[in-house]
C-alpha positions in Angstrom: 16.8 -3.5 -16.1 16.7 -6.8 -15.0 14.8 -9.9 -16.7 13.5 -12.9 -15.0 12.5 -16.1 -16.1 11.2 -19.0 -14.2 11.4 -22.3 -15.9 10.6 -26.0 -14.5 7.1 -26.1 -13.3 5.1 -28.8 -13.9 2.5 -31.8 -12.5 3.5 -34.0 -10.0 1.9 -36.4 -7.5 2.5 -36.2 -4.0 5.6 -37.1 -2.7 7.2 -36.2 -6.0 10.5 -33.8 -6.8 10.7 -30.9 -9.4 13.5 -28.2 -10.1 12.6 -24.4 -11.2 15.4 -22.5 -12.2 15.1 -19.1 -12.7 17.3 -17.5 -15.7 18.2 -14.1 -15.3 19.4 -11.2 -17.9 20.3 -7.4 -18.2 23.3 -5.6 -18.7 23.6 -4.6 -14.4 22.7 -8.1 -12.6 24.1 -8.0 -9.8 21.9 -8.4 -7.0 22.4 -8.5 -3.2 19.7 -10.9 -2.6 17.2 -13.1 -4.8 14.6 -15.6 -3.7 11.2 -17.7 -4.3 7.7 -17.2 -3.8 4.7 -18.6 -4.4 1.5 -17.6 -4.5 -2.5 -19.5 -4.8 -5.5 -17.3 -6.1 -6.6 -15.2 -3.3 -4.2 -15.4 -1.2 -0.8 -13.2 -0.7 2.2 -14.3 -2.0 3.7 -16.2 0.2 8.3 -16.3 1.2 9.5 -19.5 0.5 13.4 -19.4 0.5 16.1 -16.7 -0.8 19.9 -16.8 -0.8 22.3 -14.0 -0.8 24.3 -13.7 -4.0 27.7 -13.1 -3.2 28.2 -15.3 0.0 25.4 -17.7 -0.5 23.9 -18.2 2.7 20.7 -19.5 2.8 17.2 -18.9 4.4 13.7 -20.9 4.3 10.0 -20.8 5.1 9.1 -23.0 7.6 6.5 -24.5 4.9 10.4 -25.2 3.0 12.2 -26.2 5.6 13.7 -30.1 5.4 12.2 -30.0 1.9 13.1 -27.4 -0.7 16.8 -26.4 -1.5 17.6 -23.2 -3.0 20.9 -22.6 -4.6 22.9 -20.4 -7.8 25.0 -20.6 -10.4 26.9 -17.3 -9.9 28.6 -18.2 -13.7 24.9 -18.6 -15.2 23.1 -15.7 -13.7 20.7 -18.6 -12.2 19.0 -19.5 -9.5 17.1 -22.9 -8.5 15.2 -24.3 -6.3 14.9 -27.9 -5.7 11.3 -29.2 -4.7 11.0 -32.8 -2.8 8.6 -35.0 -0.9 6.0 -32.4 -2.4 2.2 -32.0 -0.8 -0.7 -30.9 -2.6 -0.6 -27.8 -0.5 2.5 -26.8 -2.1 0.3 -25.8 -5.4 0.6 -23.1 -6.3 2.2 -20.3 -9.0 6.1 -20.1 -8.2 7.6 -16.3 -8.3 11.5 -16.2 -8.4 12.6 -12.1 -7.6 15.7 -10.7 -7.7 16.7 -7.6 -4.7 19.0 -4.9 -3.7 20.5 -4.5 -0.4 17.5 -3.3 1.9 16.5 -2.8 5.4 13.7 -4.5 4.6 13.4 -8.0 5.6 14.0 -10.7 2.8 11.0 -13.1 3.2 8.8 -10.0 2.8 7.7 -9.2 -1.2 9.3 -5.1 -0.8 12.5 -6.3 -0.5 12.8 -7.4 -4.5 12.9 -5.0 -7.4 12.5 -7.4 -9.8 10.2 -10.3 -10.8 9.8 -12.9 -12.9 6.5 -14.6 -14.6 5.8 -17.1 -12.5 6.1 -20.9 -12.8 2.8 -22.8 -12.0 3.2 -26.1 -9.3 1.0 -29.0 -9.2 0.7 -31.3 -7.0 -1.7 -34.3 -7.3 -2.9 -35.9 -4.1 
C-alpha cells in the first residue's frame, strides 16, 4: 500500500511562486507514472502535470504549461511541483497520485491507484 502526502500549500498573491512536494511511503513504491491535480468545490478534478518515474519525461495541462514544473527525487520517494507567476484561478485543493502502467491516459483521474490528501492553493488577486 502506498502513502501519499502533499506538503507545501499555502497563500500567495498573484504573480507569486510556491513548491508542493509530495512525500511518498510503503514497502512496494514503485510506480510507472505519478502526477498533480487539482480540484475547486464543484467542479472535477482537474490534470495538471505528471511525469513518468523511471525516465522522467514530462507532460502538462495547458492551464500549466510555461508555468508549473514538475519533477522527482527518485532517492526520496518525492515528487514536486513548482508553481510561478500564479493567478487567482489557480486556487484550488492540489491532489498529487501515484499510477501503474495503464492504457488509460495519464491526465485522466483512472489512471492513478493511489492518492494523497490534498494540499489547498491560494491565490490572492
Amino acid at each position: 500500500q502506498v502513502q501519499l502526502e502533499e506538503s507545501g500549500g499555502g497563500l500567495v498573491q498573484t504573480g507569486g511562486s510556491l513548491r508542493l512536494s509530495c512525500a511518498a511511503s510503503g514497502q512496494t513504491f514503485s510506480p510507472f507514472r505519478m502526477a498533480w491535480f487539482r480540484q475547486t468545490p464543484g467542479k472535477e478534478r482537474e490534470f495538471v502535470a505528471a511525469i513518468m518515474w523511471e525516465v522522467g519525461r514530462t507532460f502538462y495541462a495547458d492551464a500549466a504549461k510555461g508555468r508549473f514544473t514538475i519533477s522527482r527525487d527518485a532517492a526520496k520517494n518525492t515528487v514536486l511541483l513548482e508553481l510561478n507567476s500564479l493567478k487567482p484561478e489557480d486556487t484550488a485543493v492540489y491532489y498529487c497520485a501515484s499510477g501503474p502502467r495503464t492504457f488509460v491516459a495519464l491526465d485522466t483521474s483512472r489512471a492513478y491507484d493511489s492518492w494523497g490528501q490534498g494540499t489547498q492553493v491560494t491565490v490572492s488577486s
